[in-house]
Biopython code that builds the backbone (N, CA, C, O; Angstrom):
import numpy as np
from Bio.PDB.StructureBuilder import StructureBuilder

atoms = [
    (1, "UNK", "N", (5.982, 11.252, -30.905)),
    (1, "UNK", "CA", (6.562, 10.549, -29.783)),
    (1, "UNK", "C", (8.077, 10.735, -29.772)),
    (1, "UNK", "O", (8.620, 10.871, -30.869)),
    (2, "UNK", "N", (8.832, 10.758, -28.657)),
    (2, "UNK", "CA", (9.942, 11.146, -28.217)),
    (2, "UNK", "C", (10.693, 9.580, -28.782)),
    (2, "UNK", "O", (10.003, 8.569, -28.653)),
    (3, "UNK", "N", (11.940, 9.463, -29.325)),
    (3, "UNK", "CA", (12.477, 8.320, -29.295)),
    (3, "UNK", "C", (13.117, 7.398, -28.024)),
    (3, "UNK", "O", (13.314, 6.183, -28.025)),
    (4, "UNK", "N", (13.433, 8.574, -26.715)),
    (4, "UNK", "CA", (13.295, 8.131, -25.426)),
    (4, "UNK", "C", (12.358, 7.703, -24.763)),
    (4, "UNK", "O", (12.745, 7.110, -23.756)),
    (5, "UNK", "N", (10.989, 7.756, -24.922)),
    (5, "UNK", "CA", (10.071, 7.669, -24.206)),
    (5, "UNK", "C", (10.795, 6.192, -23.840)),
    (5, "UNK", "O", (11.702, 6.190, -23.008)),
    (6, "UNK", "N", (10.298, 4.716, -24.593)),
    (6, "UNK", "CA", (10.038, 3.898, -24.328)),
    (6, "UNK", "C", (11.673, 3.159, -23.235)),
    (6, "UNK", "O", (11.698, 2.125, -22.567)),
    (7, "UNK", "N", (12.629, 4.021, -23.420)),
    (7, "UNK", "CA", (13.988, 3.968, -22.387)),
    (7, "UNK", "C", (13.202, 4.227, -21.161)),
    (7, "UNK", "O", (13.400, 3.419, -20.254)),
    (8, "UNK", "N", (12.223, 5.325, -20.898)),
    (8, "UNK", "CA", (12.302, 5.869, -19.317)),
    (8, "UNK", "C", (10.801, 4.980, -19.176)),
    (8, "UNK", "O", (10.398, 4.865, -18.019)),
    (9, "UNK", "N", (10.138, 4.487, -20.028)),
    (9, "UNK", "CA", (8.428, 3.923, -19.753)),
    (9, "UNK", "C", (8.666, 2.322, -19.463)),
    (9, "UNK", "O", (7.706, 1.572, -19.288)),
    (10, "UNK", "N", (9.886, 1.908, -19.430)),
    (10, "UNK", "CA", (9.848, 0.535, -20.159)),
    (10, "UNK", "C", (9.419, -0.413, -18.780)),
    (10, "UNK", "O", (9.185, 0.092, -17.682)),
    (11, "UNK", "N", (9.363, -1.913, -19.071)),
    (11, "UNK", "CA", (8.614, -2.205, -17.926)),
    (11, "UNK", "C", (9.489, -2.775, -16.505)),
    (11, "UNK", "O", (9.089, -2.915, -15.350)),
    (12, "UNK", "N", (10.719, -3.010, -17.064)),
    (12, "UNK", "CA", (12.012, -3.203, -15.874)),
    (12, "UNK", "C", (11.594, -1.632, -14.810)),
    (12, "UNK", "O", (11.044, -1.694, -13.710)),
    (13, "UNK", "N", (12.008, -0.405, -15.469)),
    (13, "UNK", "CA", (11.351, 1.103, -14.463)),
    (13, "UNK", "C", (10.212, 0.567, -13.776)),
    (13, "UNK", "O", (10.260, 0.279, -12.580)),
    (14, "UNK", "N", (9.266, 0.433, -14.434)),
    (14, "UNK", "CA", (7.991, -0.108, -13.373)),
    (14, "UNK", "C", (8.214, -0.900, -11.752)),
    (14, "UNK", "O", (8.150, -0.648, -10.549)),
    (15, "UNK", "N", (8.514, -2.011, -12.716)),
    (15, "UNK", "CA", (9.552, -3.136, -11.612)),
    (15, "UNK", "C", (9.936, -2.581, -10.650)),
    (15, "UNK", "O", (9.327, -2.596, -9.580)),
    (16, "UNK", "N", (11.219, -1.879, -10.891)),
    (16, "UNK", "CA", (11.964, -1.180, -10.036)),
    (16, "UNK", "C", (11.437, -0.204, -9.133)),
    (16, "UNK", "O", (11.765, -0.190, -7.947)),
    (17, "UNK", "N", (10.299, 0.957, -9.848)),
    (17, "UNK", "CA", (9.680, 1.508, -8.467)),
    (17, "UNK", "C", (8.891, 1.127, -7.624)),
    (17, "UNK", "O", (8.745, 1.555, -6.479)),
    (18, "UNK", "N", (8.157, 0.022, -8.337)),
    (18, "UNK", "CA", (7.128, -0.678, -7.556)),
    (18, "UNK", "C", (8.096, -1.731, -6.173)),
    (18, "UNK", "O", (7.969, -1.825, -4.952)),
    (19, "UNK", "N", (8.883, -2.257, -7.031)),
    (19, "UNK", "CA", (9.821, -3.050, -5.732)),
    (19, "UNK", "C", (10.163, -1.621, -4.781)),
    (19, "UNK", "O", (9.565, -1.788, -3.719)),
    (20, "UNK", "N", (10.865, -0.338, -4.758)),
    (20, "UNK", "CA", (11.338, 0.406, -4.419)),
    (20, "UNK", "C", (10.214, 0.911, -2.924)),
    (20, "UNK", "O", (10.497, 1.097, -1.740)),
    (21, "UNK", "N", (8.686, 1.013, -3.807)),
    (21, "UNK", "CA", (7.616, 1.439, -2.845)),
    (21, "UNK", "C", (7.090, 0.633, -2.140)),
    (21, "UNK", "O", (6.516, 0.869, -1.077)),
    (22, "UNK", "N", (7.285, -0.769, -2.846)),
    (22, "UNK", "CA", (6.777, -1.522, -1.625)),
    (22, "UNK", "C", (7.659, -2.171, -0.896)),
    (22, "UNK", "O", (7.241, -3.224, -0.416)),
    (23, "UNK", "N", (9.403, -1.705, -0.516)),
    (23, "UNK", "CA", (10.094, -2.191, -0.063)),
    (23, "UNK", "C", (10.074, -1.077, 1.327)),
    (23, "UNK", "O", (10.249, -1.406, 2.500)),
    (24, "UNK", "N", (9.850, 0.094, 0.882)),
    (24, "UNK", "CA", (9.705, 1.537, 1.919)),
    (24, "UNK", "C", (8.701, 0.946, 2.746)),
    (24, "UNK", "O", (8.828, 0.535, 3.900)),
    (25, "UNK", "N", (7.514, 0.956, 1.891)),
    (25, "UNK", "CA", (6.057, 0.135, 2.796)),
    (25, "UNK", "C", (6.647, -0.557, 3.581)),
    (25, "UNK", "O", (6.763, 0.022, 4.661)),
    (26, "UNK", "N", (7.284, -1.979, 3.553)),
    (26, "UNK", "CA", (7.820, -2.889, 4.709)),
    (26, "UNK", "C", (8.431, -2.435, 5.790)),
    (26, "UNK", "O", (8.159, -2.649, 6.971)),
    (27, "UNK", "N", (9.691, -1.479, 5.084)),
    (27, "UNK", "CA", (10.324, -0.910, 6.297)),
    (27, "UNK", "C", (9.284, -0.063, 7.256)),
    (27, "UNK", "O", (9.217, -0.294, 8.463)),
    (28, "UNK", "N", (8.618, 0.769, 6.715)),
    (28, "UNK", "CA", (7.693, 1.596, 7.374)),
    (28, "UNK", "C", (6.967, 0.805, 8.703)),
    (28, "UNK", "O", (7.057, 0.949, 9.922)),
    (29, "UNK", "N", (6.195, -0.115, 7.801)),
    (29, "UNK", "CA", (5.626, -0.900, 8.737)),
    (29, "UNK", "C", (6.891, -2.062, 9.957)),
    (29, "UNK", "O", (6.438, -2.522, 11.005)),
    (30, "UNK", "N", (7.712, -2.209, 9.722)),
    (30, "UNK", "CA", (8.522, -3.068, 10.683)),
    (30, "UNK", "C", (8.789, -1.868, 11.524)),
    (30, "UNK", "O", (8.703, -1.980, 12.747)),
    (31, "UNK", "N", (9.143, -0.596, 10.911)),
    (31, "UNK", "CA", (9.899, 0.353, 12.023)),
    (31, "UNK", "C", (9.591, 1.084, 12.955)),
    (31, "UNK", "O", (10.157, 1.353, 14.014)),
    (32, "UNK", "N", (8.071, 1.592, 12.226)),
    (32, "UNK", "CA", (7.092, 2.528, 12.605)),
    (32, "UNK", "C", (6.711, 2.318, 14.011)),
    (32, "UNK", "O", (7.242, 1.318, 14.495)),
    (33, "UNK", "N", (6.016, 2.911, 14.727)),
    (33, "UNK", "CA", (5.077, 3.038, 15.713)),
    (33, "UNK", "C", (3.984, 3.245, 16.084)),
    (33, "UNK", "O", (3.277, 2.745, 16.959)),
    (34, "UNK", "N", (3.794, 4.440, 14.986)),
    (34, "UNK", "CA", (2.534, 5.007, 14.901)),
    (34, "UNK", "C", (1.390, 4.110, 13.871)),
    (34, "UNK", "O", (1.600, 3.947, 12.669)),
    (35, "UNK", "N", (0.252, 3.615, 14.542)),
    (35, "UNK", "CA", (-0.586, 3.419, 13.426)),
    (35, "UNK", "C", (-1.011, 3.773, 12.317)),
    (35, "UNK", "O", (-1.257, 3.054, 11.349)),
    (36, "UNK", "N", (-1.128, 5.053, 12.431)),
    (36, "UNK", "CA", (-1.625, 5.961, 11.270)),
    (36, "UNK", "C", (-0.285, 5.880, 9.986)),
    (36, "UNK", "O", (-0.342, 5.649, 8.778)),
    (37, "UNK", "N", (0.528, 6.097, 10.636)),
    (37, "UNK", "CA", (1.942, 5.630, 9.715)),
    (37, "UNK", "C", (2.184, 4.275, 9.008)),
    (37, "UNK", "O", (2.706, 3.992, 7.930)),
    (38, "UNK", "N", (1.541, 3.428, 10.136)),
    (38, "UNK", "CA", (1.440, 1.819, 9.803)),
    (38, "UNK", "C", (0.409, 1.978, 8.390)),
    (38, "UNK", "O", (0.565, 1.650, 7.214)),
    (39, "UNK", "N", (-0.656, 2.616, 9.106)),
    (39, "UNK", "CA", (-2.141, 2.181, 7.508)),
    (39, "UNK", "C", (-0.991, 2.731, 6.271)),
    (39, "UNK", "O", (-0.800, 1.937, 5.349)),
    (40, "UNK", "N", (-0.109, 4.279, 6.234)),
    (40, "UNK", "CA", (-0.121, 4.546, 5.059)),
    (40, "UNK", "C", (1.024, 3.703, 4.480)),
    (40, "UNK", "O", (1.151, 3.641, 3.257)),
    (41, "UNK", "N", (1.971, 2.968, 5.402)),
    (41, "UNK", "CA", (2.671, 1.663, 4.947)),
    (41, "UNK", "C", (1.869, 0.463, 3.644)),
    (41, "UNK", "O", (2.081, 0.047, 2.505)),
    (42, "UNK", "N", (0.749, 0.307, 4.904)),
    (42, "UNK", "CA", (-0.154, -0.565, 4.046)),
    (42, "UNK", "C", (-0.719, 0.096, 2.361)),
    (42, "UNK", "O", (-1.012, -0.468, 1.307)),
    (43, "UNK", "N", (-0.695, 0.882, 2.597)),
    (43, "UNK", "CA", (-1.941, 1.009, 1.232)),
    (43, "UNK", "C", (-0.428, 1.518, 0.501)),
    (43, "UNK", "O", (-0.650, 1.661, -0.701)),
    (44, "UNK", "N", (0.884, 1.805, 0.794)),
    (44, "UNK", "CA", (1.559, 2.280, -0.198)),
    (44, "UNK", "C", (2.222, 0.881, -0.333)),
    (44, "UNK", "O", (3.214, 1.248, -0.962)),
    (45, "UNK", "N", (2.359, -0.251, -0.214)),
    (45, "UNK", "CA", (2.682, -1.468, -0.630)),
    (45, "UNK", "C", (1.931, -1.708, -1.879)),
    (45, "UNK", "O", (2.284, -1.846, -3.051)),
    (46, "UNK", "N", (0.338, -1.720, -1.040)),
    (46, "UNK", "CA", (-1.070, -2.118, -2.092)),
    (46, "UNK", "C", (-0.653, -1.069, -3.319)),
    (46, "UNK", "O", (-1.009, -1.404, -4.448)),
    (47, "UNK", "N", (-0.129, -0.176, -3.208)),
    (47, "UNK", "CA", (-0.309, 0.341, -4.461)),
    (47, "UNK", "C", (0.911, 0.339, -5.058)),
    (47, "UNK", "O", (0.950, 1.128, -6.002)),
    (48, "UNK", "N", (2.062, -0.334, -4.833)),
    (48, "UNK", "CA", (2.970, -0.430, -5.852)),
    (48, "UNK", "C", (2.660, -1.999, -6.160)),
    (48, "UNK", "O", (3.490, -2.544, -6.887)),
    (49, "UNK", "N", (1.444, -2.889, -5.649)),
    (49, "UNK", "CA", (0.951, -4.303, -6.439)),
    (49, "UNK", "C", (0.146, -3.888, -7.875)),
    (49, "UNK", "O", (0.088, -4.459, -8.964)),
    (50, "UNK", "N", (-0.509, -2.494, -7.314)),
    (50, "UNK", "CA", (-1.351, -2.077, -8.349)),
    (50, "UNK", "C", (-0.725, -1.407, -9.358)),
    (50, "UNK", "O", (-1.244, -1.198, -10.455)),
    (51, "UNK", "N", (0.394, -1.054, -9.026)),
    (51, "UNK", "CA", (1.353, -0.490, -10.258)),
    (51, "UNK", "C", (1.827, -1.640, -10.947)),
    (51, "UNK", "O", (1.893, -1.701, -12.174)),
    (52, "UNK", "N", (2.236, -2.776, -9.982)),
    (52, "UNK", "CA", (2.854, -3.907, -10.997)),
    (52, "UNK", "C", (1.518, -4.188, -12.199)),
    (52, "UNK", "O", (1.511, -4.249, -13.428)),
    (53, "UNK", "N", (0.478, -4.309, -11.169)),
    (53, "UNK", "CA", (-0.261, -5.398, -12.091)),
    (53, "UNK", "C", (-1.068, -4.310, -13.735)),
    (53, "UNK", "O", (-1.464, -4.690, -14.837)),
    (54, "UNK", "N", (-1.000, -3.163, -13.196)),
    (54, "UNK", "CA", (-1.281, -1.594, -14.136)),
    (54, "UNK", "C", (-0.048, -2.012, -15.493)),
    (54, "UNK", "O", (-0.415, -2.073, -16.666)),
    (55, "UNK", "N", (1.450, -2.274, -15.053)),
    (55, "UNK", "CA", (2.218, -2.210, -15.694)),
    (55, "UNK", "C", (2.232, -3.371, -16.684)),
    (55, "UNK", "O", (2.324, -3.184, -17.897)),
    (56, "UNK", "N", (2.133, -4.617, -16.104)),
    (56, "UNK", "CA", (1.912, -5.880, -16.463)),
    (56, "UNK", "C", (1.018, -6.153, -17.275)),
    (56, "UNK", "O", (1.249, -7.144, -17.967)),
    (57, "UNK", "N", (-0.225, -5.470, -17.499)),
    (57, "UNK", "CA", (-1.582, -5.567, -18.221)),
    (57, "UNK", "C", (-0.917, -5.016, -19.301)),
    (57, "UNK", "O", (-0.685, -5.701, -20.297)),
    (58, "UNK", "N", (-0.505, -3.581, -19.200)),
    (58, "UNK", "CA", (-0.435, -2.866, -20.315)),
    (58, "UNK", "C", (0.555, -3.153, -21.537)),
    (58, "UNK", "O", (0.569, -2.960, -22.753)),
    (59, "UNK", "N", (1.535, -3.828, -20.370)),
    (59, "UNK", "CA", (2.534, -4.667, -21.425)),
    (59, "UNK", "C", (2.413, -5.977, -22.157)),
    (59, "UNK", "O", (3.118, -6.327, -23.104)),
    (60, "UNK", "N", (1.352, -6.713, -21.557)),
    (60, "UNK", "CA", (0.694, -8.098, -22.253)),
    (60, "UNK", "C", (-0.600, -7.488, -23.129)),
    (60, "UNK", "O", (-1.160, -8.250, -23.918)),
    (61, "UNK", "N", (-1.018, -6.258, -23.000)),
    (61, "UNK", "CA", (-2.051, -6.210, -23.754)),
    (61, "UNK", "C", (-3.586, -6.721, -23.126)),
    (61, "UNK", "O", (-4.561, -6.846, -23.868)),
    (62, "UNK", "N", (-3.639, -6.996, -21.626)),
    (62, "UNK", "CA", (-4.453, -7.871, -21.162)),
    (62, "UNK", "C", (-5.379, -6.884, -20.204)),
    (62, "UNK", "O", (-4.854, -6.181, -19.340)),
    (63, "UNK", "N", (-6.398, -6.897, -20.374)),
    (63, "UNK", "CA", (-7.153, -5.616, -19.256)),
    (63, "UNK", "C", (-7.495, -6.385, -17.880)),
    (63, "UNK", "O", (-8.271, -5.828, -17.104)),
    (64, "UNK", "N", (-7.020, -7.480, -17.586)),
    (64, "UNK", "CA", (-7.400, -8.454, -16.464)),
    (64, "UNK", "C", (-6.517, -7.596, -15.686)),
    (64, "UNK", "O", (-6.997, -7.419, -14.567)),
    (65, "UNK", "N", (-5.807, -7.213, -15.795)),
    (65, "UNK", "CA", (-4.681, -6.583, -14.286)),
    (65, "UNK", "C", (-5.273, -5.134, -13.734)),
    (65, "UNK", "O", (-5.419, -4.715, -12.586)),
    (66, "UNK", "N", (-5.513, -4.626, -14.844)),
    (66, "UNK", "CA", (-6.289, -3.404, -14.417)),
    (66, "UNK", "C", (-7.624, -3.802, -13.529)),
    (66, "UNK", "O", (-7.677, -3.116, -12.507)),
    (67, "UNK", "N", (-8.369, -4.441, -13.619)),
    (67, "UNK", "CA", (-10.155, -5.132, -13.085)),
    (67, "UNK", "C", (-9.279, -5.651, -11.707)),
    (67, "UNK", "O", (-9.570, -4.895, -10.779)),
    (68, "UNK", "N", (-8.639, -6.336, -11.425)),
    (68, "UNK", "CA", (-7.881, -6.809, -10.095)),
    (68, "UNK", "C", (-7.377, -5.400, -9.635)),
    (68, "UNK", "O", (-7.488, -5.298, -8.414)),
    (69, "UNK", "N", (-6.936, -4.449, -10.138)),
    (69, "UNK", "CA", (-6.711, -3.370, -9.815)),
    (69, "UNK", "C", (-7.885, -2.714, -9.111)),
    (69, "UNK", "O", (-7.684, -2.132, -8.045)),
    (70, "UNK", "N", (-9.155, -2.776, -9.667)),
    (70, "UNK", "CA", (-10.151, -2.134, -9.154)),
    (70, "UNK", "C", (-10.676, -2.967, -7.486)),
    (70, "UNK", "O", (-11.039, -2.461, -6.424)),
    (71, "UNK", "N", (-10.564, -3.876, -7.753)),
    (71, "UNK", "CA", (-10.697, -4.940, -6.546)),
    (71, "UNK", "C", (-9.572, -4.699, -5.475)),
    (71, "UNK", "O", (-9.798, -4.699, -4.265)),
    (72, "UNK", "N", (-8.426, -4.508, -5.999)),
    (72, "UNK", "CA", (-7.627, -3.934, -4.497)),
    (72, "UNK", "C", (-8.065, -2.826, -4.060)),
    (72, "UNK", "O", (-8.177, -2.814, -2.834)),
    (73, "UNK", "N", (-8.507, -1.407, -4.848)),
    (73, "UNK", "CA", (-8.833, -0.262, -4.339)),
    (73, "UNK", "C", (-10.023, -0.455, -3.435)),
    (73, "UNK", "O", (-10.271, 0.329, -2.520)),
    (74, "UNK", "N", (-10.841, -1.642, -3.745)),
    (74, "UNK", "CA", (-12.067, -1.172, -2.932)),
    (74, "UNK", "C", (-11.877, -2.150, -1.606)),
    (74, "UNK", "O", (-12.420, -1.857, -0.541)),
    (75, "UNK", "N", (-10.968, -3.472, -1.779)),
    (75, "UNK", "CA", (-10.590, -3.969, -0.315)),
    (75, "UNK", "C", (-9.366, -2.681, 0.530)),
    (75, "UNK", "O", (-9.278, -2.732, 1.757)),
    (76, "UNK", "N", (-8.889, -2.084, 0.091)),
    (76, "UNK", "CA", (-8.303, -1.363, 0.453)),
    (76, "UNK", "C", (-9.032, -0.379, 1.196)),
    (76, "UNK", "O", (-8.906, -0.132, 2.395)),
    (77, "UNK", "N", (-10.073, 0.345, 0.091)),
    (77, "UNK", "CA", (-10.978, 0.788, 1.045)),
    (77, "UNK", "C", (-11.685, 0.397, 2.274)),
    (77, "UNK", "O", (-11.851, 1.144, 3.239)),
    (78, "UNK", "N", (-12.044, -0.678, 2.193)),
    (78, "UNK", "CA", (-12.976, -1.065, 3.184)),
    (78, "UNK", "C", (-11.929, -1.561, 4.282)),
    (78, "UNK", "O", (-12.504, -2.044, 5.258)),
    (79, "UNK", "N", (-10.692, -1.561, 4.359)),
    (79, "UNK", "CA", (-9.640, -2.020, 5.143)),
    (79, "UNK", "C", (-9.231, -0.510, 5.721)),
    (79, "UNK", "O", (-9.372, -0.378, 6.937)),
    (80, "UNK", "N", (-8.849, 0.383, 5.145)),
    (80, "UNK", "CA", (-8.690, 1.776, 5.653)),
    (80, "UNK", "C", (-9.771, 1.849, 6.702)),
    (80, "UNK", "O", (-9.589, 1.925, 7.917)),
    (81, "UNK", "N", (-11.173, 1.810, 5.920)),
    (81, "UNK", "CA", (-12.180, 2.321, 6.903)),
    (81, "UNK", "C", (-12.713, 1.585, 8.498)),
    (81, "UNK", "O", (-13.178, 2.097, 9.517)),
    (82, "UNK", "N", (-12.454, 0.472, 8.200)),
    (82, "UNK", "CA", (-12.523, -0.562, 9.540)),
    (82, "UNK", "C", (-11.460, -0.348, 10.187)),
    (82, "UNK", "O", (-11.665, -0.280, 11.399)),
    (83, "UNK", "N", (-10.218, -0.189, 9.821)),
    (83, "UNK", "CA", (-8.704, 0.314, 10.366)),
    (83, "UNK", "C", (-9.003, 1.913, 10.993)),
    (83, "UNK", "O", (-8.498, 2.156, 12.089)),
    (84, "UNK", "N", (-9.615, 2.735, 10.483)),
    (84, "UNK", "CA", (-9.684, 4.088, 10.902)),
    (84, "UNK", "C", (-10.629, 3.795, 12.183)),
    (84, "UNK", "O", (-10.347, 4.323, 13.258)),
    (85, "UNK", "N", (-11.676, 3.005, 12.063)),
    (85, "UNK", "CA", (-12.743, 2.941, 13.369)),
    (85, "UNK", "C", (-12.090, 2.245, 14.391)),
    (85, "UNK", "O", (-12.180, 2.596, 15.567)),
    (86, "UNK", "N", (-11.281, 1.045, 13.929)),
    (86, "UNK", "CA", (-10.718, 0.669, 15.198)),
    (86, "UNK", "C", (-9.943, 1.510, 15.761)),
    (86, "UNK", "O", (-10.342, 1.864, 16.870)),
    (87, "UNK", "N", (-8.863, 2.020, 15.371)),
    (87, "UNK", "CA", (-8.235, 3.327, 15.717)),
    (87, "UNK", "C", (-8.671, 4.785, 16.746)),
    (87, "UNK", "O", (-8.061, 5.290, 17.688)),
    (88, "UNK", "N", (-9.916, 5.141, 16.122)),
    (88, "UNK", "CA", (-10.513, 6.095, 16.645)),
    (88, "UNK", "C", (-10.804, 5.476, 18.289)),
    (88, "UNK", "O", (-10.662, 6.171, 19.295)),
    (89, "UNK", "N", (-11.203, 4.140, 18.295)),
    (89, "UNK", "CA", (-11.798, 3.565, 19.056)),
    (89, "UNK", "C", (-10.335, 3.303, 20.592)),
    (89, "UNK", "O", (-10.423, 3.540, 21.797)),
    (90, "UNK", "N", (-9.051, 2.686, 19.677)),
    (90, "UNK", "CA", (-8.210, 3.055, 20.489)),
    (90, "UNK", "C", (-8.009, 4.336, 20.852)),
    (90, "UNK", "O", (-8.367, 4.513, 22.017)),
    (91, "UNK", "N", (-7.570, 5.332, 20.317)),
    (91, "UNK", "CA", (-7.506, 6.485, 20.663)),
    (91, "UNK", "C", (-8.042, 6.943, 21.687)),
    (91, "UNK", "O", (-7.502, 7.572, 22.597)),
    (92, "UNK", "N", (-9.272, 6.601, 21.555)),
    (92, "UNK", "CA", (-10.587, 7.024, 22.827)),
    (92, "UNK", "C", (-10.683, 6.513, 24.207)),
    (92, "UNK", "O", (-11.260, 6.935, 25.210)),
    (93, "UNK", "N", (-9.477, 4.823, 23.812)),
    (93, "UNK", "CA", (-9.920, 4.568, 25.078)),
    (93, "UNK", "C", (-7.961, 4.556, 26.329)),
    (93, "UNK", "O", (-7.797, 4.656, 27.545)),
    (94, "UNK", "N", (-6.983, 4.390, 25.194)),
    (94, "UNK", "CA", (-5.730, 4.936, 25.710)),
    (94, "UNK", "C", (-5.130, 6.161, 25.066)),
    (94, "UNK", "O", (-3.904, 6.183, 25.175)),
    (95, "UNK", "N", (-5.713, 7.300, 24.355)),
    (95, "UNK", "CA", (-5.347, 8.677, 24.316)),
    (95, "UNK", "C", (-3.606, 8.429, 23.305)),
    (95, "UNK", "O", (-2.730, 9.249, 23.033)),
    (96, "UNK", "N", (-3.751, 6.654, 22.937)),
    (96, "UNK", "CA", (-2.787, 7.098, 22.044)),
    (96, "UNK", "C", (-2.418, 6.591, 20.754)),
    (96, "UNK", "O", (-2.658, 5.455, 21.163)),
    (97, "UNK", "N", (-2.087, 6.410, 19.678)),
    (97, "UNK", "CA", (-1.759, 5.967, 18.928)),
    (97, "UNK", "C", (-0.845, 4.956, 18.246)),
    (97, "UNK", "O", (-0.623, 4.592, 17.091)),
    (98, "UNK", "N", (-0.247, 4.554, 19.935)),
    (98, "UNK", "CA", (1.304, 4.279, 19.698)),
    (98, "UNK", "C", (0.938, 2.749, 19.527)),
    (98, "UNK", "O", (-0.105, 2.465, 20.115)),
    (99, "UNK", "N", (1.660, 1.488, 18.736)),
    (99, "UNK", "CA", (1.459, 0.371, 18.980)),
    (99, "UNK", "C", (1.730, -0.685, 19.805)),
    (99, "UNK", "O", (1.354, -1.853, 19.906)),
    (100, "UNK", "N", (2.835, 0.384, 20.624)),
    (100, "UNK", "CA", (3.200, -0.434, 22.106)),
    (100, "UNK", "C", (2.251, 0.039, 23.275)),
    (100, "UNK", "O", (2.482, -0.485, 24.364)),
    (101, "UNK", "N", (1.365, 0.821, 23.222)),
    (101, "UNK", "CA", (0.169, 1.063, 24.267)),
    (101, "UNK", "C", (-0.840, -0.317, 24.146)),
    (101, "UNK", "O", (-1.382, -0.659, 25.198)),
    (102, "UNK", "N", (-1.107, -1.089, 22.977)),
    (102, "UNK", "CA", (-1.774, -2.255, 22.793)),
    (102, "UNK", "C", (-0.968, -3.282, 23.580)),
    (102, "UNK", "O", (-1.398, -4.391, 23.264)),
    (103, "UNK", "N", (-0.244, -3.358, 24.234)),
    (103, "UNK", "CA", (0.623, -4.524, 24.776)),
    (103, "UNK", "C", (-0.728, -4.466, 26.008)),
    (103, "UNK", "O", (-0.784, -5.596, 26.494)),
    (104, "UNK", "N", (-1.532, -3.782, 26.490)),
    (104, "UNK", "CA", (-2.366, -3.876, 27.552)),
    (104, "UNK", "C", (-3.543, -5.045, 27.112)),
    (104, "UNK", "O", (-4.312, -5.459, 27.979)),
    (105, "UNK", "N", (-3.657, -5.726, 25.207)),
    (105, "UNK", "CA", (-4.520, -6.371, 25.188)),
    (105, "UNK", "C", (-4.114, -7.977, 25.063)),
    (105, "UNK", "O", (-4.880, -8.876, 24.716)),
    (106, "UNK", "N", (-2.902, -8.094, 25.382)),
    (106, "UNK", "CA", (-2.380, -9.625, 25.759)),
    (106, "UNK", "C", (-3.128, -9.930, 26.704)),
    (106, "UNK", "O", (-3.875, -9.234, 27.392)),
    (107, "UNK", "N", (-2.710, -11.907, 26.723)),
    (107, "UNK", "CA", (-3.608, -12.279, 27.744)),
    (107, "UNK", "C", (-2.666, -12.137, 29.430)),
    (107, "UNK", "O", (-3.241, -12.411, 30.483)),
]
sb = StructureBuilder()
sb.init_structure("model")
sb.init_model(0)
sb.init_chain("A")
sb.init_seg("    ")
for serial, (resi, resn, name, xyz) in enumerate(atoms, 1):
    if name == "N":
        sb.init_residue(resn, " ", resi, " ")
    sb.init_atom(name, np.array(xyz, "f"), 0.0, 1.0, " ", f" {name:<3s}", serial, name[0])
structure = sb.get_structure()
């Protein structure tokens, strides 16, 4: 083992990219337009939670963060995939993607 490793592994770095990716995620999603841009907002938030909680386990020694880990991937999944059908479904019926074309479903 490198005597640097644990300088560049340590768990403040974690912290920091995970705040970093899921701070991009926010902006993405406040700035964006595009849906499809919006979902990959979403799941790149979800996955700098899953980095915290990846990082957090490994540093307490605790495998509980990792198992919650597995549980975001698969709500994630099933959130992508209901998100992709509604989508398709817009697409089909205003030809666009944009999230200001939905202003047609106010009351």
């Amino acid at each position: 083992m490198d005597a640097l490793q644990p300088l560049f592994f340590s768990l403040n770095n974690y912290i920091l990219l995970a705040t970093i990716l899921f701070t991009i995620g926010v902006i993405g999603i406040l700035i964006r337009r595009n849906m499809i841009i919006v979902f990959m907002c979403i799941e790149l938030m979800l996955n700098a939670v899953n980095l915290l909680l990846v990082a957090f386990s490994v540093h307490h020694g605790d495998a509980s963060g990792q198992v919650f880990v597995f549980f975001i991937m698969a709500v994630a999944a099933a959130e992508i995939t209901v998100g992709l059908a509604i989508l398709v479904m817009i697409y089909r019926n205003t030809g666009s993607v944009n999230i200001n074309t939905l202003s047609k479903l106010r009351w």
